[in-house]
PDB file as gemmi writes it, atoms N, CA and C in Angstrom:
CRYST1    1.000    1.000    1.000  90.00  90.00  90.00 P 1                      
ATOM      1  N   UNK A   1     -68.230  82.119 143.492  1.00  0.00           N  
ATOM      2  CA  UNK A   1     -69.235  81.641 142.552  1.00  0.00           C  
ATOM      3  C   UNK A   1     -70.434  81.110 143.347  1.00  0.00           C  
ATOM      4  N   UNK A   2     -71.296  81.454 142.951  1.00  0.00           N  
ATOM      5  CA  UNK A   2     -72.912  81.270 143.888  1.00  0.00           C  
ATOM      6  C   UNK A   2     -72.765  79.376 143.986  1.00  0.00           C  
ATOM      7  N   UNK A   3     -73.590  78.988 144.518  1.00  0.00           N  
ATOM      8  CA  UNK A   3     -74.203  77.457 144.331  1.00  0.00           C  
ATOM      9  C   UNK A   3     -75.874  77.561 143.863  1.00  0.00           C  
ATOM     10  N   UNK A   4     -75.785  76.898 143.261  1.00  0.00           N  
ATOM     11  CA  UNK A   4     -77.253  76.799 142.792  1.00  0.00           C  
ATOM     12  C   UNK A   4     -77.799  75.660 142.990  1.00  0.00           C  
ATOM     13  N   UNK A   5     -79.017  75.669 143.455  1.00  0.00           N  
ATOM     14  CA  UNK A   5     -79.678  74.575 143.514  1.00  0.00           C  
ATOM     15  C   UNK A   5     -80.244  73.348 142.326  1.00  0.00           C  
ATOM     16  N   UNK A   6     -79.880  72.407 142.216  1.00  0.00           N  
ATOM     17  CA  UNK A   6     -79.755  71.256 141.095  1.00  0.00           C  
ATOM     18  C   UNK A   6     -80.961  70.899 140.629  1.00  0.00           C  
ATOM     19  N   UNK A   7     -81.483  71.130 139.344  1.00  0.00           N  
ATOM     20  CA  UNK A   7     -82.763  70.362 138.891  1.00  0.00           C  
ATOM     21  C   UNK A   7     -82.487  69.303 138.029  1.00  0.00           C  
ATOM     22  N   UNK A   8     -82.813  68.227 138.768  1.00  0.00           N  
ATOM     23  CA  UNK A   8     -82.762  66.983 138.334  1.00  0.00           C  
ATOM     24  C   UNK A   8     -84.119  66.241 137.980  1.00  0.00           C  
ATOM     25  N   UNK A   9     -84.286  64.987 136.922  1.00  0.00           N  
ATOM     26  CA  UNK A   9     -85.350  64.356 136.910  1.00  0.00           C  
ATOM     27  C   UNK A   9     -86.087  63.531 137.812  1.00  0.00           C  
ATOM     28  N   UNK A  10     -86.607  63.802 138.279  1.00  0.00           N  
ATOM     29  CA  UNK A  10     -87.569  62.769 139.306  1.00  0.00           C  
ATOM     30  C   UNK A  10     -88.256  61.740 139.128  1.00  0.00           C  
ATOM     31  N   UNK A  11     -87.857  60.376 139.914  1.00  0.00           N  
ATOM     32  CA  UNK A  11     -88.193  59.565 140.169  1.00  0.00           C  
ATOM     33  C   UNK A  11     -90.638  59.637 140.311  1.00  0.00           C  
ATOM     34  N   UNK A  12     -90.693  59.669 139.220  1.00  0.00           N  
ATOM     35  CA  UNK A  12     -92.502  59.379 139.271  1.00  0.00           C  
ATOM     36  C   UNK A  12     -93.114  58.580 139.837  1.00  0.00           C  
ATOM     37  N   UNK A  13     -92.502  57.179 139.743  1.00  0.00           N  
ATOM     38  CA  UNK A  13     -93.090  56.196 139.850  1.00  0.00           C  
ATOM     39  C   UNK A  13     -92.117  54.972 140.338  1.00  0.00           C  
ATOM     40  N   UNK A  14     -92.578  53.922 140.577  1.00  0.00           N  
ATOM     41  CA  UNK A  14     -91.736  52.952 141.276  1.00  0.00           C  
ATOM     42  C   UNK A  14     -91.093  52.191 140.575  1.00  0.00           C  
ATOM     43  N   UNK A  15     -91.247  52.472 139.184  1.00  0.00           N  
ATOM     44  CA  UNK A  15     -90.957  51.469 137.828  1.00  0.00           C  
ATOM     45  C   UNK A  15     -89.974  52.380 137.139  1.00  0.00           C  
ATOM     46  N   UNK A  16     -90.505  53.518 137.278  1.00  0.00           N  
ATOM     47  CA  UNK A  16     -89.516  54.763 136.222  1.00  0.00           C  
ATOM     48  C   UNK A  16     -87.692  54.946 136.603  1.00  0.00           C  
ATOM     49  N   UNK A  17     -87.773  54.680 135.003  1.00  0.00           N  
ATOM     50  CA  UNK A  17     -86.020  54.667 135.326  1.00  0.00           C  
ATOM     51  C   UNK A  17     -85.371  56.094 134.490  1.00  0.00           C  
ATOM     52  N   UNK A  18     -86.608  56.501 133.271  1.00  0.00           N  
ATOM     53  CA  UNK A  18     -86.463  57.196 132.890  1.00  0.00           C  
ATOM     54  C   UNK A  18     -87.529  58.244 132.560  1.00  0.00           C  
ATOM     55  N   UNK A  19     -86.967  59.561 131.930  1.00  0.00           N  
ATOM     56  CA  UNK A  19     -88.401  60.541 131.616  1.00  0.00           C  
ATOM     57  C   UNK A  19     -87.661  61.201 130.026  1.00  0.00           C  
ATOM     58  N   UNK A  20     -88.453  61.925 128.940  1.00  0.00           N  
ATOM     59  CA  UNK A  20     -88.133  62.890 128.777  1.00  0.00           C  
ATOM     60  C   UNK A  20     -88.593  64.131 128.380  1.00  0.00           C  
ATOM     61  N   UNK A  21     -87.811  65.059 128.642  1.00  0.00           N  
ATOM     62  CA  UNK A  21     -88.251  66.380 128.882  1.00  0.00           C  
ATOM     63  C   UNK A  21     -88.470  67.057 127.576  1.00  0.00           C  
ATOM     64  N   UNK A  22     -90.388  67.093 127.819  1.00  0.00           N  
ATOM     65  CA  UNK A  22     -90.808  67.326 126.042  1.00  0.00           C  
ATOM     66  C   UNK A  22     -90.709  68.951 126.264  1.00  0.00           C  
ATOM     67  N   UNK A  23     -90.783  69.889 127.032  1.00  0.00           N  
ATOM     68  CA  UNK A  23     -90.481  71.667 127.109  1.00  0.00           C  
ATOM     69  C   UNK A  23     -89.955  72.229 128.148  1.00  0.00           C  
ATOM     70  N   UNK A  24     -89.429  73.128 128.191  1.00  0.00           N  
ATOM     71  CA  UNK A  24     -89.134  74.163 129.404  1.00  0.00           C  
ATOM     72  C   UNK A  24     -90.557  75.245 128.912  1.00  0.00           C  
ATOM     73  N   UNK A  25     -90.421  75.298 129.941  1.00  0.00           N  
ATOM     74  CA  UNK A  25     -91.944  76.314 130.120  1.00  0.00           C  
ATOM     75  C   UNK A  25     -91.454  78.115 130.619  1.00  0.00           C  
ATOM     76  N   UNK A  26     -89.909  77.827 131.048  1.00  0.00           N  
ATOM     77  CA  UNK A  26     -89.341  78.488 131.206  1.00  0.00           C  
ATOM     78  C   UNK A  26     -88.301  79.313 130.639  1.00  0.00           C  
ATOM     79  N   UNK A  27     -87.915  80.358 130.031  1.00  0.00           N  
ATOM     80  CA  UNK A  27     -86.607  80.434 129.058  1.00  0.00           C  
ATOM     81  C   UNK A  27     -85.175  80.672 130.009  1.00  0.00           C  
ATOM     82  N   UNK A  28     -84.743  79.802 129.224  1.00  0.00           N  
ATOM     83  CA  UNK A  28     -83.296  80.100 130.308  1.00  0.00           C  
ATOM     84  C   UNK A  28     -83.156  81.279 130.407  1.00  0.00           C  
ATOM     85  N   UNK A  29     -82.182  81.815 131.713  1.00  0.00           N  
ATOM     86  CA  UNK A  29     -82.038  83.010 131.968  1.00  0.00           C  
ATOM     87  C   UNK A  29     -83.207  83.676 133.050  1.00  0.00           C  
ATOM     88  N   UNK A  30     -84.322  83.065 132.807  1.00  0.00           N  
ATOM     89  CA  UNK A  30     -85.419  84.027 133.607  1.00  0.00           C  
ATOM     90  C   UNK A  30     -85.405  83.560 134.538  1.00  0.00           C  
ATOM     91  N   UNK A  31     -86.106  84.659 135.298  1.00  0.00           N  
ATOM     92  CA  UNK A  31     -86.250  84.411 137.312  1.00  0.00           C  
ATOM     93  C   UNK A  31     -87.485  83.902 137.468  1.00  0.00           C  
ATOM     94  N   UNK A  32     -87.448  82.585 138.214  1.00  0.00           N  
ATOM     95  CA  UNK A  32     -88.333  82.083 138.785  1.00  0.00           C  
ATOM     96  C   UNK A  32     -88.520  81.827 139.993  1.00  0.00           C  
ATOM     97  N   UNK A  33     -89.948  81.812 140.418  1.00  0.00           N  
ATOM     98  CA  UNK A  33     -90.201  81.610 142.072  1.00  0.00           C  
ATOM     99  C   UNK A  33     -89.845  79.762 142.535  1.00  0.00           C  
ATOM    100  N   UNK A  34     -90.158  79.874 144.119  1.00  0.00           N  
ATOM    101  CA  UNK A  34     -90.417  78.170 143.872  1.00  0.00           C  
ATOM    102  C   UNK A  34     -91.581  77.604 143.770  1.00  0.00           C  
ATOM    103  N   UNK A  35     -91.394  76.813 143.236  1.00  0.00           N  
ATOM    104  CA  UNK A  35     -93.122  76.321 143.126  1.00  0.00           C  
ATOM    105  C   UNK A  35     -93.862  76.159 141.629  1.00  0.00           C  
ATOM    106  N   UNK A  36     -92.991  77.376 140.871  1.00  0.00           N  
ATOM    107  CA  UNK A  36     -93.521  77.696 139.259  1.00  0.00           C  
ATOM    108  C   UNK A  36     -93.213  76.471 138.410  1.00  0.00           C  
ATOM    109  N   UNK A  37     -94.296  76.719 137.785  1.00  0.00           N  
ATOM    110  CA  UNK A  37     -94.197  75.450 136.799  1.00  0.00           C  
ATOM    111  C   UNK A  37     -92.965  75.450 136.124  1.00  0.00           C  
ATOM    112  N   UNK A  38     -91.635  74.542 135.733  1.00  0.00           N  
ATOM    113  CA  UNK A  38     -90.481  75.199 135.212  1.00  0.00           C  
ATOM    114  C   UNK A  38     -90.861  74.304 133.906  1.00  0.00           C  
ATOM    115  N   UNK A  39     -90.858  72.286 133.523  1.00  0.00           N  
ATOM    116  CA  UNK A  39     -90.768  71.828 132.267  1.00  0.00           C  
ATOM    117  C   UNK A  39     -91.874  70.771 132.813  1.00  0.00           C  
ATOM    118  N   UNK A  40     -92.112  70.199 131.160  1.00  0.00           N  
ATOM    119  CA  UNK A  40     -92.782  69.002 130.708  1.00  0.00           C  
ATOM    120  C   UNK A  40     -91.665  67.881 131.222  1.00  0.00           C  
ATOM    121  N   UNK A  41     -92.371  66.875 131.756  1.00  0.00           N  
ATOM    122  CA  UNK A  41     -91.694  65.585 131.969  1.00  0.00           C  
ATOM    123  C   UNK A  41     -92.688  64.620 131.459  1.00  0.00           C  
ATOM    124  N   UNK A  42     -92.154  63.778 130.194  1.00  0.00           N  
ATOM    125  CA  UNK A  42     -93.206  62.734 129.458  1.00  0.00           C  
ATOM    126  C   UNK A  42     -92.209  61.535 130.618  1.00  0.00           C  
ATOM    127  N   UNK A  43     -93.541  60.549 130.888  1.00  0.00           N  
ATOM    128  CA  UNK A  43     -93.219  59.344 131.281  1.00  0.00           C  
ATOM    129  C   UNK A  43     -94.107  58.330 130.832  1.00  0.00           C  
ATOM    130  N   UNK A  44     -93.849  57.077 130.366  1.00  0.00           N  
ATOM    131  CA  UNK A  44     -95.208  56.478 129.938  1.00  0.00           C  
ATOM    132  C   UNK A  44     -96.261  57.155 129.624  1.00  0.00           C  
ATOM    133  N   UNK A  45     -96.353  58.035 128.382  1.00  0.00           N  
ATOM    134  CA  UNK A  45     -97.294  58.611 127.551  1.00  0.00           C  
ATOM    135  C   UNK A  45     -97.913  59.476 128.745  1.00  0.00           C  
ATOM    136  N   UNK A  46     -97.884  59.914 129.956  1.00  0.00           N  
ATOM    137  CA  UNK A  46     -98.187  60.477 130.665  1.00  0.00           C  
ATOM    138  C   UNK A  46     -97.081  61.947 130.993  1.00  0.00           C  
ATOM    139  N   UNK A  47     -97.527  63.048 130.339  1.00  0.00           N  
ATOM    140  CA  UNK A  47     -96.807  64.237 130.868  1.00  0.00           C  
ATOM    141  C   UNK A  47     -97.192  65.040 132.079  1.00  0.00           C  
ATOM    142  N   UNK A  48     -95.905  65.307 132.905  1.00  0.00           N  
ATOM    143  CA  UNK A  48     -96.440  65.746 133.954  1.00  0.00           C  
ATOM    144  C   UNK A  48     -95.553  66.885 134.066  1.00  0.00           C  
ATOM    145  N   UNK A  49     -96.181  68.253 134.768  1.00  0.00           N  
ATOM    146  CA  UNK A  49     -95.453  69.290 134.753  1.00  0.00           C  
ATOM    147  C   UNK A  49     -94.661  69.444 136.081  1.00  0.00           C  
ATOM    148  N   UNK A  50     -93.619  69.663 136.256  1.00  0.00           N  
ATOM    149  CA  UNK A  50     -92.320  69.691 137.142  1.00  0.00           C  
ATOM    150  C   UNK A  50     -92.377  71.065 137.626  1.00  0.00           C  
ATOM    151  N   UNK A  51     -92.169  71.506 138.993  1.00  0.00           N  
ATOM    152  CA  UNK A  51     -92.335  72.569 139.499  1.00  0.00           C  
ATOM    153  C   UNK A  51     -90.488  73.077 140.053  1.00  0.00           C  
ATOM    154  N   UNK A  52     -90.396  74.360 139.884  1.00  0.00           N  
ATOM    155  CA  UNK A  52     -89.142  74.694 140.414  1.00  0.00           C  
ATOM    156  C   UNK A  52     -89.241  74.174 141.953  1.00  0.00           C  
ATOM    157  N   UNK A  53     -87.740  73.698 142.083  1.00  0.00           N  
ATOM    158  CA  UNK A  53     -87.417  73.780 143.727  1.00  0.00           C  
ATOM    159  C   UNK A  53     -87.102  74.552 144.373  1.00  0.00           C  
ATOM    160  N   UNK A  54     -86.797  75.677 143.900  1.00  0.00           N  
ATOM    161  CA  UNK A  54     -85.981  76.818 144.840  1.00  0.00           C  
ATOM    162  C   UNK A  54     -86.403  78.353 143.686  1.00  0.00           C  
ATOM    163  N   UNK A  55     -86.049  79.264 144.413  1.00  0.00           N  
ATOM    164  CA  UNK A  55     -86.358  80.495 143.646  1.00  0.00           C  
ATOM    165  C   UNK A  55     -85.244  80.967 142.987  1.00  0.00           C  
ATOM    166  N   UNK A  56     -85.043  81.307 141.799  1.00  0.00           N  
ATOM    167  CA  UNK A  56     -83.468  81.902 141.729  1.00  0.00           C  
ATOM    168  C   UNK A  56     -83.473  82.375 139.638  1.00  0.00           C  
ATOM    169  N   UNK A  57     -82.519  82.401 139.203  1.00  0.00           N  
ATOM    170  CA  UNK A  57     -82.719  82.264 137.440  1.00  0.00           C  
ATOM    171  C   UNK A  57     -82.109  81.133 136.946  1.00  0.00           C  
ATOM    172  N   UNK A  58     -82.719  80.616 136.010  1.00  0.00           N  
ATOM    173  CA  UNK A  58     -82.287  79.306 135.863  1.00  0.00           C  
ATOM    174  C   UNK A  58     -81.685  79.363 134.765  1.00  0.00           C  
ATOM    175  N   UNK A  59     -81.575  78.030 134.727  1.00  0.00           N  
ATOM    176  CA  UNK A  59     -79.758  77.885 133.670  1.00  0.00           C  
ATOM    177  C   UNK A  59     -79.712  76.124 133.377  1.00  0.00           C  
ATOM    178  N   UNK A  60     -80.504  76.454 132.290  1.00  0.00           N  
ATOM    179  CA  UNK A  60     -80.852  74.915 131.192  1.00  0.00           C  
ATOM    180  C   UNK A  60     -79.815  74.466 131.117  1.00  0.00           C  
ATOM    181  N   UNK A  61     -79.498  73.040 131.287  1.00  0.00           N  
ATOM    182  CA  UNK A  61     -79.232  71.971 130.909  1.00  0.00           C  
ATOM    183  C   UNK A  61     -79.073  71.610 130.068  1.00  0.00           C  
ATOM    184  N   UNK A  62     -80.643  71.088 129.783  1.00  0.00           N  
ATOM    185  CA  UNK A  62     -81.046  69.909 128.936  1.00  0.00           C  
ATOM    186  C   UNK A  62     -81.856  70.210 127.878  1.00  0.00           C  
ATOM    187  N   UNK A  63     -82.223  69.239 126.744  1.00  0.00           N  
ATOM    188  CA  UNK A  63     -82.565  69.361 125.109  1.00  0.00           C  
ATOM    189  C   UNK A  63     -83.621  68.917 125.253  1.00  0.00           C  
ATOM    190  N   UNK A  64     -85.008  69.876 125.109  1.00  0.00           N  
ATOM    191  CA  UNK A  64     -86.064  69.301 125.131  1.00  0.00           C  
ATOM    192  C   UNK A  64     -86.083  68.144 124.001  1.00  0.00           C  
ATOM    193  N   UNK A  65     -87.045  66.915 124.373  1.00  0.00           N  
ATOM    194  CA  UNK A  65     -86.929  65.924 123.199  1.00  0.00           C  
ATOM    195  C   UNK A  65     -85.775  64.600 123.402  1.00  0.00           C  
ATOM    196  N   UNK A  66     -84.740  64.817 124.295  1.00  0.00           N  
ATOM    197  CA  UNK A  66     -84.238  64.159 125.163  1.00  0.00           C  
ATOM    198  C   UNK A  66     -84.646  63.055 126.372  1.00  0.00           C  
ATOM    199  N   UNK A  67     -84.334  62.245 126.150  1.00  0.00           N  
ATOM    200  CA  UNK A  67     -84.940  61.017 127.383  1.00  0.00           C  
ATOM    201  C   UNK A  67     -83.309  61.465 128.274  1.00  0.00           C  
ATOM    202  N   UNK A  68     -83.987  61.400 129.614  1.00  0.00           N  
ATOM    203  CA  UNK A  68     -82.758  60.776 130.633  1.00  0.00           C  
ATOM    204  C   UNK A  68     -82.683  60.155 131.605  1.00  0.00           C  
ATOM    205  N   UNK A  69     -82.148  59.762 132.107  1.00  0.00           N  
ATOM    206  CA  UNK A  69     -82.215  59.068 133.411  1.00  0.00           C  
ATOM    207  C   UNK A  69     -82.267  59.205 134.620  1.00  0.00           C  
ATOM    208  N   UNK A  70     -83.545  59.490 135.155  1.00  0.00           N  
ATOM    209  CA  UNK A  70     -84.081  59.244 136.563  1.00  0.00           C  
ATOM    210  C   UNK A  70     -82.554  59.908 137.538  1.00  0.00           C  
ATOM    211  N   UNK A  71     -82.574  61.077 138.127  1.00  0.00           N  
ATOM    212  CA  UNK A  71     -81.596  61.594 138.842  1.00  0.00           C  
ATOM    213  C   UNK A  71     -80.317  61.972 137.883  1.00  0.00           C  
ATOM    214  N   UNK A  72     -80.707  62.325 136.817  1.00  0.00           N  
ATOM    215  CA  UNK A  72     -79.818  62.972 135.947  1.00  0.00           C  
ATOM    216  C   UNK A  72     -80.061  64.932 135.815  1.00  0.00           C  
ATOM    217  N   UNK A  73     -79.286  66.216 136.400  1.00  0.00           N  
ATOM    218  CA  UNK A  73     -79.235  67.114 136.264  1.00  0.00           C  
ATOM    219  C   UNK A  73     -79.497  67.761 135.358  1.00  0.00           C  
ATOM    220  N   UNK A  74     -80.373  68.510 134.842  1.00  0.00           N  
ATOM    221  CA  UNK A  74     -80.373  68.746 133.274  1.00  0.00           C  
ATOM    222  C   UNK A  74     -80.693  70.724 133.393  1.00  0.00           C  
ATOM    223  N   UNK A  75     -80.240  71.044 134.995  1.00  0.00           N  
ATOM    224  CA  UNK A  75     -80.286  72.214 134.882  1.00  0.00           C  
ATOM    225  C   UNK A  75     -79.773  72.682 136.334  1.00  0.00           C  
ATOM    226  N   UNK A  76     -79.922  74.163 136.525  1.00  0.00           N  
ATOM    227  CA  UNK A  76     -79.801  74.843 138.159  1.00  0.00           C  
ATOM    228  C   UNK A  76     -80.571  75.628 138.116  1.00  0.00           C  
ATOM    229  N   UNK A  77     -80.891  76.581 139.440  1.00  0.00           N  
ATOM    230  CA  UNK A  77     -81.360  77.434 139.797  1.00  0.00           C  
ATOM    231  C   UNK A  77     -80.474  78.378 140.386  1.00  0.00           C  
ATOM    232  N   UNK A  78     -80.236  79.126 140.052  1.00  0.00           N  
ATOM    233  CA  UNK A  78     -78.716  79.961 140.762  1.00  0.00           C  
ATOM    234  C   UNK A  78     -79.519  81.197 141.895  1.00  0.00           C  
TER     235      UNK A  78                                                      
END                                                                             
């Protein structure tokens, strides 16, 4: 079974404990490069777009509309 590389929420800011993820920009299943814009991350009324880490097809997680917590997985990159 492959390993895939982990997309987790990122730490923004020095205060942020949490984010949540208002879209995937991406549809599960599709191949993405690294670097591509993959989802929306709302933090303090501030959305910021999240870039893939690795190249591979990805494989959602998480429920856009969902808050989570700062280093919580909400997907892979296989």
């Amino acid at each position: 079974m492959p390993v895939g590389s982990p997309i987790n929420i990122p730490k923004l800011g020095w205060t942020m404990e949490e984010g949540t993820l208002t879209e995937w920009l991406v549809d599960n299943g599709a191949t993405v490069a690294e670097g591509d814009p993959l989802y929306l991350l709302e933090t303090d009324k501030v959305e910021n777009e999240i870039a893939a880490p690795a190249g591979g097809v990805l494989r959602q997680a998480a429920t856009p509309g969902e808050s989570y917590p700062v280093g919580t997985e909400i997907g892979t990159i296989e």
